[in-house]
C-alpha positions in Angstrom: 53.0 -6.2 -46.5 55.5 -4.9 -43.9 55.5 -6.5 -40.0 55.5 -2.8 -39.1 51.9 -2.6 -41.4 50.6 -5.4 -40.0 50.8 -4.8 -36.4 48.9 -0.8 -37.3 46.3 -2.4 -38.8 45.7 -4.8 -35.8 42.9 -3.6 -33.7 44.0 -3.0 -30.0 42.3 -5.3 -27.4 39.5 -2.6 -25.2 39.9 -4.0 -21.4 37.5 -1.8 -20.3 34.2 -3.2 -22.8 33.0 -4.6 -19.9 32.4 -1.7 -18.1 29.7 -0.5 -20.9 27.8 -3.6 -20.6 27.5 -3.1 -17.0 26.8 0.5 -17.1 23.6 -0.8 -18.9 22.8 -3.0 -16.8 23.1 -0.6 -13.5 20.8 1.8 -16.0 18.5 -0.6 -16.3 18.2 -2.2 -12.8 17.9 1.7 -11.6 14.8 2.3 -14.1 13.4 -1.3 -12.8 13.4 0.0 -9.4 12.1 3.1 -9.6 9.3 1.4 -11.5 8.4 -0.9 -8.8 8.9 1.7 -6.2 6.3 3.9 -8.2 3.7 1.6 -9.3 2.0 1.4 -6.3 0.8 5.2 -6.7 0.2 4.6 -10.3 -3.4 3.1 -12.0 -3.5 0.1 -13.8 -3.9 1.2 -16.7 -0.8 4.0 -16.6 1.2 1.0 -15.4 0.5 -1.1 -17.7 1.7 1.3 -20.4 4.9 2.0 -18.8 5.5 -2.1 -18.6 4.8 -2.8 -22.2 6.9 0.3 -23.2 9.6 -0.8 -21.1 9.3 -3.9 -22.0 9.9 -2.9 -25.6 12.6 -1.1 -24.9 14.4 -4.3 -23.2 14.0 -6.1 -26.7 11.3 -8.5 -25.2 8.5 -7.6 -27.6 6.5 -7.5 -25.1 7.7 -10.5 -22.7 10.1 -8.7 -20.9 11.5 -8.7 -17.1 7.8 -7.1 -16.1 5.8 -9.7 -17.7 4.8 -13.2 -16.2 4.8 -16.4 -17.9 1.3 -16.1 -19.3 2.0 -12.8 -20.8 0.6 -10.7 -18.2 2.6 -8.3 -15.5 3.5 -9.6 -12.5 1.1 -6.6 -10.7 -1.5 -7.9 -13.1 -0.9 -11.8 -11.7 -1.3 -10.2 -8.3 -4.0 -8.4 -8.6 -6.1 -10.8 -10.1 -5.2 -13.1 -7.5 -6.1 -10.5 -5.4 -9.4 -10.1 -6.5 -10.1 -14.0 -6.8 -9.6 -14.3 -3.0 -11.9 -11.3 -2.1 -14.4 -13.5 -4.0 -13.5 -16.5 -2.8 -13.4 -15.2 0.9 -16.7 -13.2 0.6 -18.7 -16.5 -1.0 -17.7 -18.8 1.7 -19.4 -16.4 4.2 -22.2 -15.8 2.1 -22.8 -19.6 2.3 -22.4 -19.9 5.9 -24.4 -17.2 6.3 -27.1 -18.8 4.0 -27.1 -21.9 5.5 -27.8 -19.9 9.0 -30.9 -18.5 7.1 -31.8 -21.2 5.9 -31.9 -23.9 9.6 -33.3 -20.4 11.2 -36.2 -20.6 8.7 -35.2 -16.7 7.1 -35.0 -17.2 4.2 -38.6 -14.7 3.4 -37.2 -12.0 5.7 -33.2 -11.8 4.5 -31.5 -12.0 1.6 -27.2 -12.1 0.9 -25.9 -10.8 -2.3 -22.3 -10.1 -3.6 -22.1 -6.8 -4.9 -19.0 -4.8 -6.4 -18.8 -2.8 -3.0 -19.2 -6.1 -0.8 -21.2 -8.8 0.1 -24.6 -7.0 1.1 -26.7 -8.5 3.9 -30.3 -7.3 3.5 -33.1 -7.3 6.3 -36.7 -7.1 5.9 -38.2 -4.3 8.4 -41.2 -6.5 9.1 -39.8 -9.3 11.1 -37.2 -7.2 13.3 -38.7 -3.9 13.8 -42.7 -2.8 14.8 -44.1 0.1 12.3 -42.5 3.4 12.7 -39.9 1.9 15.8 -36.2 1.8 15.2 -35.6 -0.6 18.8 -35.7 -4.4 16.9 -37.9 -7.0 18.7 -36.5 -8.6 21.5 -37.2 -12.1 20.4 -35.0 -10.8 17.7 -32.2 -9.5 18.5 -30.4 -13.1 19.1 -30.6 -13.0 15.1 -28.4 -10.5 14.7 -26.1 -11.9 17.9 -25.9 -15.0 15.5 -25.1 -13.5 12.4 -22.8 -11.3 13.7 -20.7 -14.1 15.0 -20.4 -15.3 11.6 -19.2 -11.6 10.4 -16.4 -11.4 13.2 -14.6 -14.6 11.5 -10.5 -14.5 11.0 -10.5 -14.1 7.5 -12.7 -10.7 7.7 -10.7 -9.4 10.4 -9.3 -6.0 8.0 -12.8 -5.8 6.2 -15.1 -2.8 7.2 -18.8 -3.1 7.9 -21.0 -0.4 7.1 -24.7 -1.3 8.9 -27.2 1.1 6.3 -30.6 2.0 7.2 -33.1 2.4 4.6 -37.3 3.6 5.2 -40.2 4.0 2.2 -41.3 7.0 1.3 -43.9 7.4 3.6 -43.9 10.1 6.4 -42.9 9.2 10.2 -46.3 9.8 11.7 -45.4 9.4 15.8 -43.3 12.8 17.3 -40.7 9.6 18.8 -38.7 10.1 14.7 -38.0 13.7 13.4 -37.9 12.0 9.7 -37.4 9.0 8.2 -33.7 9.5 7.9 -34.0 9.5 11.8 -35.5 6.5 12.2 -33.1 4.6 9.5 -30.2 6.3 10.9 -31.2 4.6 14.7 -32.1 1.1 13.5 -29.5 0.6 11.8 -27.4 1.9 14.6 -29.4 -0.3 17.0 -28.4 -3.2 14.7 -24.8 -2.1 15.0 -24.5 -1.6 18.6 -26.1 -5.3 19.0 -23.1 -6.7 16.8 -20.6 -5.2 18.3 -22.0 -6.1 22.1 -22.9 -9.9 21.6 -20.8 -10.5 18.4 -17.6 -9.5 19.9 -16.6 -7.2 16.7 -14.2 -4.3 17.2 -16.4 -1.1 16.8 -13.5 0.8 14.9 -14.9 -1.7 11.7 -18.4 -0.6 11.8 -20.1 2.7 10.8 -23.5 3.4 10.6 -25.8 5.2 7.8 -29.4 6.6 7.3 -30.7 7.2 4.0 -34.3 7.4 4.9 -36.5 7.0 2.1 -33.7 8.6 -1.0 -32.2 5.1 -1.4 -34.9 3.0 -2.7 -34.7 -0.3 -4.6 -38.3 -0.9 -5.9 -41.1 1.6 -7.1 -42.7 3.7 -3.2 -46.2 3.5 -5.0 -47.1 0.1 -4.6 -47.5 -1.6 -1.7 -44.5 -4.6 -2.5 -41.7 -1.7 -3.7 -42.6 0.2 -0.4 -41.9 -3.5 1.6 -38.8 -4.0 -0.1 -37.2 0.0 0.9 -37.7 -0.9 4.4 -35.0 -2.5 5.6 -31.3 -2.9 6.9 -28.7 -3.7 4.9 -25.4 -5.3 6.2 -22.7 -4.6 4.2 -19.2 -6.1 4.0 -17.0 -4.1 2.2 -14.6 -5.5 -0.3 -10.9 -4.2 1.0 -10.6 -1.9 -2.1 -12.8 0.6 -0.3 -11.1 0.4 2.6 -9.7 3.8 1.8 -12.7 5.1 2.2 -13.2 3.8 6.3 -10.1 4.2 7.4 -9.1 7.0 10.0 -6.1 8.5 11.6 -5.0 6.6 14.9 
């Protein structure tokens, strides 16, 4: 073989290769970006199929740039972490709010639970209020001061508190109440406005609701059930439904 052949059949050296490899990269970085830009308007469950898919697509298998350690999604490591501390944060006030029940001898007339809306505070009508009256007893009132201390604590400073005012089914029978959503609306607004006064919490946290008798929890025809519908209900809302509280400044 000819030197002339030889040197056509050499392949020439390509300077510019690089710049393929980093148009890639740019490509991808861009798509990365607009992904983390958009996932915060997306659900879960729509992100989650644009990481995996993506994911593929970077030749991970499925433990690409979006994925933790573990195998889940960095949003899905924060989330969950997320979710952990809303339950974390709402227990430990659950038990200091229990043990406040319990030294203040309560523990028949209130009750805490952690719901999937928040950590409900529940309060039998009988001790607090007198039949058919939304103002609460005056020897009282220094129960709610108390409690509501413990509610206006740092780490619940961006949670919302909705004060709900719930009656039986039976008919308001004094002209002072139009209905029974009128006298649940106002005791659980008196319970509010006692909070906020002695407790120190900022009012733009709190709102106030009255669902009369439409709201119960145990059967209206016997004489326990209609006990149990009469009451107040604190409730401390988990920060996922702050949405729903928030106004315009």
């Amino acid at each position: 073989m000819s030197r002339r052949n030889k040197k056509h059949e050499e392949e020439p050296e390509n300077h510019e290769r690089w710049l393929l490899s980093y148009a890639d990269f740019i490509t991808l970085l861009m798509i990365f970006f607009i992904i983390m830009y958009s996932m915060s308007e997306m659900d879960k469950s729509k992100y989650n199929e644009l990481a995996s898919a993506f994911s593929v697509e970077m030749g991970g298998g499925g433990t690409g740039i979006l994925k933790g350690g573990n195998g889940t999604t960095d949003t899905e490591t924060s989330v969950a972490d997320k979710v952990v501390t809303e339950e974390q944060k709402q227990e430990e006030v659950k038990e200091s709010i229990d043990a406040y029940i319990d030294t203040s001898e309560l523990n028949d007339s209130v009750t805490t639970s952690i719901e999937e809306r928040g950590l409900v505070l529940s309060f039998n009508d009988a001790l607090f209020f007198d039949s058919g009256n939304a103002e609460i007893k005056v020897d009282q009132i220094e129960k709610f001061a108390d409690i509501g201390e413990l509610l206006n604590q740092p780490a619940l400073k961006d949670s919302f508190i909705r004060v709900e005012g719930y009656t039986d089914s039976v008919p308001v029978s004094n002209p002072q109440y139009k209905s029974n959503w009128d006298l649940s609306a106002l005791r659980a607004s008196n319970v509010a406005q006692i909070i906020i006064k002695d407790s120190g919490i900022d009012p733009k946290r709190v709102s106030v609701v009255g669902y009369g008798e439409y709201r119960p929890k145990a059967d209206n025809k016997t004489k326990e059930g209609r006990l149990e519908n009469r009451r107040v209900d604190i409730l401390i809302l988990n920060s996922e439904y702050n949405d729903t509280e928030q106004t315009t400044q």
